[in-house]
C-alpha angles and dihedrals in degrees: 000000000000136000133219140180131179089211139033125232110236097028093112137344088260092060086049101052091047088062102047080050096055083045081066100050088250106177087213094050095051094045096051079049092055088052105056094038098041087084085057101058129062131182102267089061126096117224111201110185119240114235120240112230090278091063098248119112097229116150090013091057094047087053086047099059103039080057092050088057092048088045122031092238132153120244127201118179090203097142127096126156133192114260108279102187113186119232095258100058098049087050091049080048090048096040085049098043105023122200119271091204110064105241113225 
C-alpha cells in the first residue's frame, strides 16, 4: 500500500484551511483536492476511501470517486471503523442530554 498526498498539511494556512474545509464536506474544497492530486493518481491504481472518526467515508469517498472520473481508477469503500467519538464530543452529548442515573 502506499500513500500518497500533492500537498502537506501544515505547509501554509491555505493548505490548512483546505483541509478543514474537505472535513466539511466542502465541494470546493474536494474538488481543489481532485485537482492537485489528479496528477498523482493513474488508472491501474486503487483509491479506498479513508474513514472519518464515525466510521463512514464522506468527504474522502466523494474525493475518491471525482478522481475516479479524471483518472480511470478504481474505487472500493472496504473500510469501516467502530465509532471512535472524542472526548469532546461525548462531553458536548452528556452536557446536552444529561444521565438520568447519578454516576458515581
Amino acid at each position: 500500500m502506499t500513500i500518497l498526498y500533492a500537498k502537506e498539511y501544515n505547509e501554509s494556512p491555505d493548505n490548512n484551511r483546505l483541509v478543514r474545509k474537505f472535513k466539511t464536506g466542502d465541494y470546493d474544497a474536494i474538488y481543489q483536492m481532485a485537482m492537485d492530486m489528479k496528477s498523482l493518481i493513474n488508472a491501474s491504481m486503487v483509491l479506498i476511501p479513508v474513514p472519518n472518526r464515525f466510521g463512514y467515508p464522506d468527504a474522502t469517498k466523494v474525493l475518491c470517486n471525482v478522481l475516479k472520473a479524471y483518472t480511470g481508477c478504481a474505487v472500493m469503500d472496504i473500510l469501516r471503523e467502530n465509532l471512535n467519538f472524542s472526548i469532546a464530543f461525548l462531553l458536548r452529548r452528556l452536557i446536552a442530554f444529561p444521565c438520568q442515573t447519578p454516576i458515581y
